[in-house]
RODO-2510 file (C-alpha; in nm, 4 decimals, decimal comma):
residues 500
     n   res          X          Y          Z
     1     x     1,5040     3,8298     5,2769
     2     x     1,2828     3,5264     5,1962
     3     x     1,0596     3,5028     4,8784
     4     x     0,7305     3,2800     5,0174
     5     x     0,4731     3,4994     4,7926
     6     x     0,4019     3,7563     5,0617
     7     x     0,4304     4,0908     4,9080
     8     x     0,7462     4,3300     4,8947
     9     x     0,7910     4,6603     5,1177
    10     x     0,9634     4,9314     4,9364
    11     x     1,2474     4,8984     5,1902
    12     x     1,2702     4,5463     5,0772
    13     x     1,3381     4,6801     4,7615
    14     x     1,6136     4,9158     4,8196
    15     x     1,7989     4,7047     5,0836
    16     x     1,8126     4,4736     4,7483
    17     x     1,8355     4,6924     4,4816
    18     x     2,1000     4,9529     4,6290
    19     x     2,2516     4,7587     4,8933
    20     x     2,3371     4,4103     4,8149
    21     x     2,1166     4,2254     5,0745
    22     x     2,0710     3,7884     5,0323
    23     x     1,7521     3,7255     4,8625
    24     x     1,6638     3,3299     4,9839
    25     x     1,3813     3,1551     4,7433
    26     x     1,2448     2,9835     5,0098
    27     x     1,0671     2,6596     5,0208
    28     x     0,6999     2,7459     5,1491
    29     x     0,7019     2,8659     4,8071
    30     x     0,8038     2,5654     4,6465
    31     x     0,5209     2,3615     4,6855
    32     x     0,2815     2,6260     4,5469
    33     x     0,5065     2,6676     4,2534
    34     x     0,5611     2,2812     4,1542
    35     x     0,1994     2,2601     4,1606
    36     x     0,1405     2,5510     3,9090
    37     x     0,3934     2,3900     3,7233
    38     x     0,2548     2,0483     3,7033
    39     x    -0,0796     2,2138     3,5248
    40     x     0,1481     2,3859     3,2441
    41     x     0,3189     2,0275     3,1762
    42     x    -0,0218     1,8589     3,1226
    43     x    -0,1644     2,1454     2,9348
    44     x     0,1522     2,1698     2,6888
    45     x     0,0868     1,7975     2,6414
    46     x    -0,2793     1,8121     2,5603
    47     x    -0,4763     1,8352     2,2744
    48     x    -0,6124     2,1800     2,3369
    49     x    -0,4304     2,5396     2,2038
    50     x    -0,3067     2,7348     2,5412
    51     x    -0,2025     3,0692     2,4840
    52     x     0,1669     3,0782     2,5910
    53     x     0,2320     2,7125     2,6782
    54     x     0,1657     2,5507     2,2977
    55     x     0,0689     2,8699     2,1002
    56     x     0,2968     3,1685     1,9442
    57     x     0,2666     3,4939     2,1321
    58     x     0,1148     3,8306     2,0653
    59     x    -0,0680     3,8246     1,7532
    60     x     0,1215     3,5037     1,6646
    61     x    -0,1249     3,3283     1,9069
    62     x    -0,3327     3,1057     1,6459
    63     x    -0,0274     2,9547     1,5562
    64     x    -0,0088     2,5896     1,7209
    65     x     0,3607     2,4701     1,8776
    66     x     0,4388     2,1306     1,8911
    67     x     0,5663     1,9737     2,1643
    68     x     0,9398     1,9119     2,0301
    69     x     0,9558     2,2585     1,9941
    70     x     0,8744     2,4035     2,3072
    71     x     1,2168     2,5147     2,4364
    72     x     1,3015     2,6485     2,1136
    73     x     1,0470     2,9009     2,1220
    74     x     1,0548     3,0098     2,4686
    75     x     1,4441     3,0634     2,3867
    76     x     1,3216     3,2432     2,0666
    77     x     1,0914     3,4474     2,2456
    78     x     1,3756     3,6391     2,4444
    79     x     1,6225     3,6631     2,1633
    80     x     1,3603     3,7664     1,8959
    81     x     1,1948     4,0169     2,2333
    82     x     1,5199     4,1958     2,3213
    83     x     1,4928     4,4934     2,0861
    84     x     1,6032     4,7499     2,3365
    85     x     1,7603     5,0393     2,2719
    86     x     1,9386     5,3764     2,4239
    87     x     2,1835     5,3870     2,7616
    88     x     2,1495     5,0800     2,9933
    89     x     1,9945     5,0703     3,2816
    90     x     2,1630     5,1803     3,6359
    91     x     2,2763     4,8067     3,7931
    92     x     2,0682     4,8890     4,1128
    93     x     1,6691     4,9531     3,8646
    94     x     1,8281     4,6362     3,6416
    95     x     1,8223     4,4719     4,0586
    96     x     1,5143     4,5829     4,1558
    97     x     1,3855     4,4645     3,8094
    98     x     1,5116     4,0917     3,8632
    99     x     1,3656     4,0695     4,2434
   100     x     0,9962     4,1716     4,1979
   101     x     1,0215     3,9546     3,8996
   102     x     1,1414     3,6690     4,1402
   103     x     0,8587     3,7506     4,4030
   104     x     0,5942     3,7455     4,1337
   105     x     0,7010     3,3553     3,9878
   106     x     0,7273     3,3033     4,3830
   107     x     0,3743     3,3103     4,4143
   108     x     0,2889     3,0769     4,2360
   109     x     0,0292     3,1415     3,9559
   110     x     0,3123     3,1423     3,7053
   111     x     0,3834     2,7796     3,6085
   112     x     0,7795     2,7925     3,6193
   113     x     0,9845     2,5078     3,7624
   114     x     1,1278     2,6049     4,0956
   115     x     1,5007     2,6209     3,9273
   116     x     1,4274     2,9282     3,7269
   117     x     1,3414     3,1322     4,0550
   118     x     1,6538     3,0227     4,2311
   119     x     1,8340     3,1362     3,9118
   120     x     1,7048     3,4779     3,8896
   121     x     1,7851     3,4716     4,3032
   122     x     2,1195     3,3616     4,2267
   123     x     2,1949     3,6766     3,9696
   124     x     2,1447     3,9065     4,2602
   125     x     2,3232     3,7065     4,4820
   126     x     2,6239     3,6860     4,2664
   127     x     2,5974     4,0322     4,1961
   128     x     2,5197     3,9361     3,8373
   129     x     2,3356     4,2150     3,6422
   130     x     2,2316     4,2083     3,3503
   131     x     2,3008     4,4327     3,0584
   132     x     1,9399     4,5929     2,9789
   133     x     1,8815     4,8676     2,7565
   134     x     1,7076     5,1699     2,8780
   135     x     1,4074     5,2242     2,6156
   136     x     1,2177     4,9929     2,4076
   137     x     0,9093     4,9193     2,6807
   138     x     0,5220     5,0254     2,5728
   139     x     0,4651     4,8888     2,9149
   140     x     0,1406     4,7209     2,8260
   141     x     0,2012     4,3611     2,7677
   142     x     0,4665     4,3421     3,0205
   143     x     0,7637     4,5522     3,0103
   144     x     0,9097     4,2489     2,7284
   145     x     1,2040     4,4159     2,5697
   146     x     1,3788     4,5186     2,8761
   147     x     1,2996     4,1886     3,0943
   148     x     1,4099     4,0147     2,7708
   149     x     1,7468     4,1335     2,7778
   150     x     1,7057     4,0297     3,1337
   151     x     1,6141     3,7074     3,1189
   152     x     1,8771     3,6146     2,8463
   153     x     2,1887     3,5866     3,1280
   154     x     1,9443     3,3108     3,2195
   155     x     1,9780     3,0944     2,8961
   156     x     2,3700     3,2442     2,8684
   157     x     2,3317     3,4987     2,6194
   158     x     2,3483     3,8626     2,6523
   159     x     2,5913     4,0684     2,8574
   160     x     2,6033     4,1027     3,1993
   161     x     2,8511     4,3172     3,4937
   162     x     2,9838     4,0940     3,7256
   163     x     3,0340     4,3063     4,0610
   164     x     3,1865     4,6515     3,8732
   165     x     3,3340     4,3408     3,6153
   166     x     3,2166     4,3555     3,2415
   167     x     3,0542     4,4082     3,0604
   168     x     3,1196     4,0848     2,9505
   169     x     2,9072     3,7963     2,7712
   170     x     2,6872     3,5911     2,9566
   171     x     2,8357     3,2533     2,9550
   172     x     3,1280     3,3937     3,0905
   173     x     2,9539     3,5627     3,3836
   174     x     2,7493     3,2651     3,4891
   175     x     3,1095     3,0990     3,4993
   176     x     3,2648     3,3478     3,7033
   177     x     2,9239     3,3238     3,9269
   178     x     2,9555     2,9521     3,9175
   179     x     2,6447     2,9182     3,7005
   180     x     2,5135     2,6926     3,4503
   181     x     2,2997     2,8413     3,1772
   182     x     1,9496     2,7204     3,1815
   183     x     1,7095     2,5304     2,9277
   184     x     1,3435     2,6860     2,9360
   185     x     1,0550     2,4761     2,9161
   186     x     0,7154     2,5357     2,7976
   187     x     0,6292     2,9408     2,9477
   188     x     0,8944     2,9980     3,0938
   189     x     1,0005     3,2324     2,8603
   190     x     0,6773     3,4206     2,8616
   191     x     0,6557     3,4071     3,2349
   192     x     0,9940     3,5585     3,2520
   193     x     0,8443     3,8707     3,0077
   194     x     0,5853     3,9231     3,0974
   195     x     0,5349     4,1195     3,3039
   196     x     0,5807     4,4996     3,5569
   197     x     0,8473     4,4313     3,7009
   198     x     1,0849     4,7344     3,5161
   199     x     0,7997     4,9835     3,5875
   200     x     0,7445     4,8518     3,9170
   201     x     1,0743     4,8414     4,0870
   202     x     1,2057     5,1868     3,9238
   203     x     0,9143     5,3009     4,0929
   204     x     0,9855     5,1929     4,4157
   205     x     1,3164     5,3011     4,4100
   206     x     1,1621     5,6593     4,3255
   207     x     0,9204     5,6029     4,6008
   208     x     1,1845     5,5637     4,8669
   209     x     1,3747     5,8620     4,7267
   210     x     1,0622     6,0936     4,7323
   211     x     0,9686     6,0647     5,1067
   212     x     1,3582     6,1733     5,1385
   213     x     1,3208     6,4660     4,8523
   214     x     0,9896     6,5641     5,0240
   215     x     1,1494     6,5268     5,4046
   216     x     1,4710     6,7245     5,2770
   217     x     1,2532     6,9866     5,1050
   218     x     1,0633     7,0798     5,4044
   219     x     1,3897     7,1459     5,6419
   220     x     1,5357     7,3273     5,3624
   221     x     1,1859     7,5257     5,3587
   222     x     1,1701     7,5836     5,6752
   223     x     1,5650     7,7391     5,6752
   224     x     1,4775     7,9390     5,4254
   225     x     1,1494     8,1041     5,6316
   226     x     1,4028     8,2408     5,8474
   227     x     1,7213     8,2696     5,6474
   228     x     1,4808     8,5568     5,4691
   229     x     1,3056     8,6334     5,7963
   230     x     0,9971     8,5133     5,6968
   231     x     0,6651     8,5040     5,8823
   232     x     0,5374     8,1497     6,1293
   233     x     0,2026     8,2955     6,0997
   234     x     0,1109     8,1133     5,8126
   235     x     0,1888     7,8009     5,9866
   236     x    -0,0932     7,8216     6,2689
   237     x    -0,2705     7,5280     6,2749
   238     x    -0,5798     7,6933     6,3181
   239     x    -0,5129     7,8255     5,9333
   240     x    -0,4945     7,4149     5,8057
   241     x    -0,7446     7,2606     6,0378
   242     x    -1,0052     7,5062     5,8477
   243     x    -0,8822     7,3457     5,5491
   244     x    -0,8663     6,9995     5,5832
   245     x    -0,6684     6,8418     5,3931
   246     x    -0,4303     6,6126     5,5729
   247     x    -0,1000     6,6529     5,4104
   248     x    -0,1399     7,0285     5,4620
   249     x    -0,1870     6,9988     5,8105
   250     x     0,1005     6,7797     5,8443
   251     x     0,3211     6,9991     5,6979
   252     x     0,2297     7,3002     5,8647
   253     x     0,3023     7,1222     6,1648
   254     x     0,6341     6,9427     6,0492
   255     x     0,7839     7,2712     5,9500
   256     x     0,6590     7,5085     6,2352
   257     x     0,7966     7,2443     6,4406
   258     x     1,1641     7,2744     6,3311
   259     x     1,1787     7,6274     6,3718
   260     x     1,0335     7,6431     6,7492
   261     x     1,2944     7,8306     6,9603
   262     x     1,3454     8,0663     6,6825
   263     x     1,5684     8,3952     6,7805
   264     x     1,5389     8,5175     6,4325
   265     x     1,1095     8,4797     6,4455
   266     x     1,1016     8,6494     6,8016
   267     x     1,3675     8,9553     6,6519
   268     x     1,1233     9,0441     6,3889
   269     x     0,7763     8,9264     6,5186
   270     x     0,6520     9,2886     6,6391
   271     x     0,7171     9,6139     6,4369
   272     x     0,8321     9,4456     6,1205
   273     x     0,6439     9,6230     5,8074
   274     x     0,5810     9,3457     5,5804
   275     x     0,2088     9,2322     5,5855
   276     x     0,2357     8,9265     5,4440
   277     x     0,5423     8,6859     5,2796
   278     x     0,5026     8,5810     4,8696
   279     x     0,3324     8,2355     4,8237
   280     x     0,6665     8,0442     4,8193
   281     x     0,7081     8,1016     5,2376
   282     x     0,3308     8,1675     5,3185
   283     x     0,1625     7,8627     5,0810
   284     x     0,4654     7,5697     5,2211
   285     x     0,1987     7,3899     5,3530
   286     x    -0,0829     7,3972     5,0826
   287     x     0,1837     7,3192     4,8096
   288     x     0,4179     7,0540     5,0131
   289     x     0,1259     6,9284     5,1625
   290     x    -0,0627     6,8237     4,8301
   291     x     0,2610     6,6665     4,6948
   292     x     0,2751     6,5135     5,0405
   293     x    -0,0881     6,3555     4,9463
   294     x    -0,0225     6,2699     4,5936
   295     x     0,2681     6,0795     4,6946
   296     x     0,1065     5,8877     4,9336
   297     x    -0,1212     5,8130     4,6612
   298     x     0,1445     5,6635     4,4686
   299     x     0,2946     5,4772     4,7281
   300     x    -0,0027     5,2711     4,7902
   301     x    -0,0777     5,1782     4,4029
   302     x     0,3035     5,0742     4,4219
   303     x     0,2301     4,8637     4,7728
   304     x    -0,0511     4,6938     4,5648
   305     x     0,1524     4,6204     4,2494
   306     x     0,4278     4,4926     4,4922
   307     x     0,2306     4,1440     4,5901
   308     x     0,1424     4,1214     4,2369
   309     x     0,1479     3,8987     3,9995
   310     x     0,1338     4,0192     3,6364
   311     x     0,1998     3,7349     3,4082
   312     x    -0,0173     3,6076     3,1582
   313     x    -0,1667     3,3338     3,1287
   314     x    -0,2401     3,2714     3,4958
   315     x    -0,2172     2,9333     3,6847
   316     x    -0,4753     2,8462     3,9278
   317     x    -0,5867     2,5578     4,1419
   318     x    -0,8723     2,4168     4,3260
   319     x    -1,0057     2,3849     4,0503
   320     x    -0,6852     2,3549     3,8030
   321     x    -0,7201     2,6372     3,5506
   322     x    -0,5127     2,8508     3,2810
   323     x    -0,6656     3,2225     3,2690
   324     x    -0,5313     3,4316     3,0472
   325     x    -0,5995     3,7838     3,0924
   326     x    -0,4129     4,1205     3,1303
   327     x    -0,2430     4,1630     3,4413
   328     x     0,0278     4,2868     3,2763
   329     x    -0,0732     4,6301     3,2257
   330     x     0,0935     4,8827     3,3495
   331     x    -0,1519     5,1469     3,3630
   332     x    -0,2043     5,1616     3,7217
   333     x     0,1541     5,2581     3,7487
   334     x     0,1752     5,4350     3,4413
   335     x    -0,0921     5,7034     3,5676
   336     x     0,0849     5,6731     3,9519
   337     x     0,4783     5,7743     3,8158
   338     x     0,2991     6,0020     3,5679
   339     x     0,1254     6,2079     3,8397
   340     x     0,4183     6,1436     4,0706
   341     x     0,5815     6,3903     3,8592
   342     x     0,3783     6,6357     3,8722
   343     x     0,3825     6,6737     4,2551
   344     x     0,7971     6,6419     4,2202
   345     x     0,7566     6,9831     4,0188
   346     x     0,5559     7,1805     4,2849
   347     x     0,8093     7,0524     4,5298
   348     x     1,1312     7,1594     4,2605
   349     x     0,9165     7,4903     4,1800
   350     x     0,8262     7,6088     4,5436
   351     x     1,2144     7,5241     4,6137
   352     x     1,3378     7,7534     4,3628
   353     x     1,1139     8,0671     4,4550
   354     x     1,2404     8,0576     4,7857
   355     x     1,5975     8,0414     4,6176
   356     x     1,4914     8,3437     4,3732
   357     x     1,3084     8,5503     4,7291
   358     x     1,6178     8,5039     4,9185
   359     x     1,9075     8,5775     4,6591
   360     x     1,6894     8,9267     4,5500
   361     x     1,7668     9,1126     4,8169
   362     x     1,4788     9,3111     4,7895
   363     x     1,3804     9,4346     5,1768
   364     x     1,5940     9,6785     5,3884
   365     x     1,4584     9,4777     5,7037
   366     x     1,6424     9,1412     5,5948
   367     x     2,0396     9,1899     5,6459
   368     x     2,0890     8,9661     5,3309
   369     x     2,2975     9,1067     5,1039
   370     x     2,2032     9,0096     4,7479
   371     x     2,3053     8,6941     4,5656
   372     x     2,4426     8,6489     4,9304
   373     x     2,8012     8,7755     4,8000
   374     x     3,0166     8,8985     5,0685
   375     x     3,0938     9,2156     4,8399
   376     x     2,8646     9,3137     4,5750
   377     x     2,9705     9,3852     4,2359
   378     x     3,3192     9,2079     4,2501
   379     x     3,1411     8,9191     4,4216
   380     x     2,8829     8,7221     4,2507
   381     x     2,8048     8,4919     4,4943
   382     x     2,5330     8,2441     4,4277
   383     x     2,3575     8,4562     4,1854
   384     x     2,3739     8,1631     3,8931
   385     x     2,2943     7,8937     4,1714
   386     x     1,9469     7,9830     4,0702
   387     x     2,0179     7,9974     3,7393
   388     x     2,0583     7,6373     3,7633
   389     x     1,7574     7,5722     3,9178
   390     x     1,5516     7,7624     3,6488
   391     x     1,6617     7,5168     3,4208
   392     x     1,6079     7,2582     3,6432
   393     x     1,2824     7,3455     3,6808
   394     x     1,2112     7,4268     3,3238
   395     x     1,2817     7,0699     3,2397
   396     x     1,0958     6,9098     3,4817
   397     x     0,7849     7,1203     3,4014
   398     x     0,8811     6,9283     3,0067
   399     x     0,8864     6,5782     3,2059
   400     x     0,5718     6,6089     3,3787
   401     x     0,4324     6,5651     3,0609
   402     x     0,1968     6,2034     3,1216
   403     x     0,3453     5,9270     2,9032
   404     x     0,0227     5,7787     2,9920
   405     x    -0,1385     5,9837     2,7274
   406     x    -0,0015     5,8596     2,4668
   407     x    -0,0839     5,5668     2,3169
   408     x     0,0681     5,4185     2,0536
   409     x    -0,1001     5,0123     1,9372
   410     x     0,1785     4,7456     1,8708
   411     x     0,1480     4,3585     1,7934
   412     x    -0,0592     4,4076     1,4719
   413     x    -0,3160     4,5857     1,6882
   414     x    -0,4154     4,2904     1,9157
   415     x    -0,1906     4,5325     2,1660
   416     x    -0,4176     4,8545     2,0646
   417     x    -0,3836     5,0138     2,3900
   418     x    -0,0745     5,0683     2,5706
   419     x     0,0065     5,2603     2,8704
   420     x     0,3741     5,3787     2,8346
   421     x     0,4743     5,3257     3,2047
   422     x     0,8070     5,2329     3,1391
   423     x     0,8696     5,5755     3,0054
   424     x     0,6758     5,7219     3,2517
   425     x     0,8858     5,5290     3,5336
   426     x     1,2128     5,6448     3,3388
   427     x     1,1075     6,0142     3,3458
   428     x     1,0127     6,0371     3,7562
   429     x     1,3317     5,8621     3,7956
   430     x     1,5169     6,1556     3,5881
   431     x     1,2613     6,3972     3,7804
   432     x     1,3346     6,2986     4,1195
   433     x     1,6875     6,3312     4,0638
   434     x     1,6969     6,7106     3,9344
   435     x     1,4356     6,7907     4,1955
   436     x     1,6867     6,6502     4,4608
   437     x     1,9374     6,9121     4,2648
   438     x     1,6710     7,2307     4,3169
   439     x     1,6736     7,1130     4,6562
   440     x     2,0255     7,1054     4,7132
   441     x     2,0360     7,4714     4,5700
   442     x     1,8053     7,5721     4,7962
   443     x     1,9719     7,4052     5,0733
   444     x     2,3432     7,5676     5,0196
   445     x     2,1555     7,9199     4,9396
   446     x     1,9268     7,9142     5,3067
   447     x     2,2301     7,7413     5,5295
   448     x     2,3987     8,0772     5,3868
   449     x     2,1282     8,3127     5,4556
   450     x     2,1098     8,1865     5,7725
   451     x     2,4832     8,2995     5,8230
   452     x     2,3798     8,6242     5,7935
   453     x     2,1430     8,6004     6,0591
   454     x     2,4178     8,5573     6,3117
   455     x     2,4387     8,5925     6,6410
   456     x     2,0938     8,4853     6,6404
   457     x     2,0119     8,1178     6,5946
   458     x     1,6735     7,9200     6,4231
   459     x     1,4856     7,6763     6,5353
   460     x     1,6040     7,3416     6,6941
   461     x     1,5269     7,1625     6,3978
   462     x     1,6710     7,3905     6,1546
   463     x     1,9882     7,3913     6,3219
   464     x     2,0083     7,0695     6,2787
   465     x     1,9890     7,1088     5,8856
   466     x     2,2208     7,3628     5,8915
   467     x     2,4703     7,1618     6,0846
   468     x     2,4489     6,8910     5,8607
   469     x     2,4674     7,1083     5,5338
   470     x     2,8298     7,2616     5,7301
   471     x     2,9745     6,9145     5,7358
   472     x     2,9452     6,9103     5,3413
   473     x     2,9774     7,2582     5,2836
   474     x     3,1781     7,5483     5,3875
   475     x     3,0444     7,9014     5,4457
   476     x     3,1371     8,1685     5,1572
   477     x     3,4176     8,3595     5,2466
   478     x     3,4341     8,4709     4,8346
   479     x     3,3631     8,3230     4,5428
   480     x     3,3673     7,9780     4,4579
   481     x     3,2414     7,7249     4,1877
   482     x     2,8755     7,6011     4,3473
   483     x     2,8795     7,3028     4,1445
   484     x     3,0607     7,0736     4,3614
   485     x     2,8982     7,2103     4,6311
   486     x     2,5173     7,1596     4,4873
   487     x     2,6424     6,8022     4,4457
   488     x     2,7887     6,7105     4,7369
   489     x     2,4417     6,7978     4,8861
   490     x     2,2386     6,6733     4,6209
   491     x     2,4089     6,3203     4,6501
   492     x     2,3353     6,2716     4,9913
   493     x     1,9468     6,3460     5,0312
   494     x     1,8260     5,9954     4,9108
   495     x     2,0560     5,9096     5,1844
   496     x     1,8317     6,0971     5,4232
   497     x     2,1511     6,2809     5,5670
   498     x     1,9739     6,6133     5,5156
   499     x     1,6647     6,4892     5,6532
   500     x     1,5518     6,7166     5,9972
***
């Protein structure tokens, strides 16, 4: 993949992040980026205060730097930055960090010599990552703590994994990458701070992982529609045309779709008593569908943020200029993650009503027994399955809390506003995985509902599910611990291996 200062995809991302693929700092970028660069070097040796280049930082900005002491502040400024705190960072967000932060200084607005972009390129080549802490991000003036601890494998301080290596100081990872630590020059060290990047790329990853959650979530719903011998009715299209709303429609069609050829619809369609299904089989569409809608929402503020840049000050030419502003904001993502996890609790809570309608047992005309247990009484079966996605779901009702909210001023209160996206990014991350759990519950308790429907077989589509959740997981034949059995399927939907 080649950084020219296009912007990312999301699959870029991953394919980086998660899978180890050659970033190349190309040189159709180069020439924008000397350029930018010359303007810094004439404005740090001018006459006139500009904010990051000759100035302090934050509300240290009235404070003049001369021009000795230029790399000793930018080296300041990540040591004196990297205040982070809590568990670090999983290698493939710390990834994803380092690469949009490479693509933004790509394009050229930055005012960074073309050697610190081919160092941040060589980390991830090298499988170099550094050591970040987890929280200490207000996600306002860039997301400077945890791009701090970044940045510092750059100047060879910090820690860092090498490969599953370390963690081990930095000097001795940029020796085992065949590395040379490098000397900042006037900005560089704000440049490399300020900015997204940590909200942006755990977003992304989330992204990618939510079109498989939601994907996953609608075979599993439509399993469970006839694992409990649910109605199609609801499905018509006629029903979500009146409507209009797009995701709706789209869902109603996905799922009716992977149950066409149904045995188990046709067996109950005339003569069965019940009038109409509970909201969790008869609303899939208007609840899926406005997650599905939502999402797509966030998606495109993340497409946006993903040809970004958001450093500050900015570099322009034509004519040559130094902008400062506030690009580094996070509030556009902030509000996107924040209401990102709001639709991953409709799709977690839908999930686990089907799980609660299917384990009950409650009508004579479904040959389920209940908690699916092959004997009552001294079985348990799968009763606490949905135990564990109660509490699942209770805690992601507690994340979808908005970070966003909550604003809390920093720097002396020239910072008086601050949008908390970092958290907010942290919290869909930790959201999207436990949904992904409901999910898999719901998964292992429909694929054995559907057992019990036997001789006669589902849709196309949901066969397909069902044959895919066999090759993880066995049918009950007493019982077992689910545990290993809600993981197994849980770690394989970002995959898309449960996908219909």
């Amino acid at each position: 993949m080649k950084l020219i200062g296009e912007p990312l995809a999301v699959e870029d991302v991953v394919q980086v992040a998660r899978h180890g693929r050659v970033v190349l700092c190309c040189g159709e970028a180069a020439t924008t980026v000397t350029a930018a660069r010359g303007i810094v070097d004439a404005a740090a040796g001018g006459p006139d205060p500009v904010y990051g280049v000759n100035t302090g930082f934050g509300s240290l900005s009235r404070h003049r730097v001369a021009p000795e002491e230029t790399a000793d502040i930018q080296r300041n400024l990540l040591r004196s930055h990297a205040a982070g705190v809590g568990e670090p960072l999983e290698a493939e967000v710390v990834r994803a960090m380092l690469l949009l932060l490479a693509a933004s200084l790509a394009r050229g607005h930055s005012g960074v010599r073309i050697e610190l972009i081919e160092g941040l390129v060589a980390l991830l080549n090298n499988d170099v990552t550094p050591i970040v802490p987890s929280k200490g991000s207000v996600g306002a003036s860039g997301d400077l703590a945890p791009l701090a601890h970044a940045a510092l494998i750059l100047i060879g301080e910090g820690e860092a994994m090498v490969g599953e290596l370390g963690p081990m100081p930095a000097a001795e990872a940029l020796t085992m990458a065949d590395m040379a630590p490098l000397t900042l020059v006037a900005k560089e060290g704000l440049a490399l701070i300020n900015g997204t990047h940590l909200m942006a790329g755990t977003l992304a990853l989330a992204c990618h992982d939510m079109d498989m959650l939601l994907g996953t979530a609608m075979g599993a719903a439509a399993m469970s529609l006839d694992a409990c011998r649910g109605g199609a009715g609801p499905l018509d299209a006629r029903i979500h045309a009146a409507r209009r709303q797009p995701g709706q429609q789209a869902v109603a069609e996905a799922v009716l779709s992977l149950l066409e050829g149904s045995a188990i619809l046709e067996d109950h369609r005339e003569g069965d008593p019940r009038v109409q299904d509970p909201y969790c089989l008869r609303c899939i569409p208007q609840v899926l569908g406005a997650a599905m809608d939502t999402l797509a929402h966030v998606r495109s503020v993340l497409e946006h943020e993903l040809g970004a840049v958001t450093d500050n000050p900015l570099i322009f030419r034509e004519p040559d200029d130094i902008l400062s502003g506030g690009n580094f904001h996070g509030m556009p993502l902030a509000i996107a993650a924040d209401v990102a996890k709001i639709a991953i609790c409709h799709i977690a809570g839908m999930s686990e009503r089907r799980v609660f309608w299917l384990l009950s047992g409650r009508d004579t005309e479904n040959p389920v027994p209940t908690y699916l247990s092959c004997r009552p009484g001294l079985h348990s079966g799968l009763m606490v399955a949905q135990y564990t996605a109660a509490a699942l779901c209770n805690e992601l009702q507690v994340l979808a809390t908005p970070a966003s909210v909550g604003n809390v001023p920093t720097s002396a209160g020239i910072e008086d506003y601050n949008s908390m996206g970092a958290t907010s990014a942290r919290h869909l991350r930790e959201s999207v995985t436990m949904a992904m759990q409901v999910v898999a519950i719901e998964l292992l308790v429909s694929a054995e509902g559907i057992e019990h429907q036997r001789p006669l077989r589902s849709g196309v589509g949901v066969e397909r599910v069902h044959a895919a959740v066999r090759t993880l997981v066995p049918p009950l034949d007493g019982d077992r611990a689910p545990s290993p059995d809600i993981e197994a399927l849980a770690g394989v939907i970002a995959e898309g291996s449960l996908l219909p």
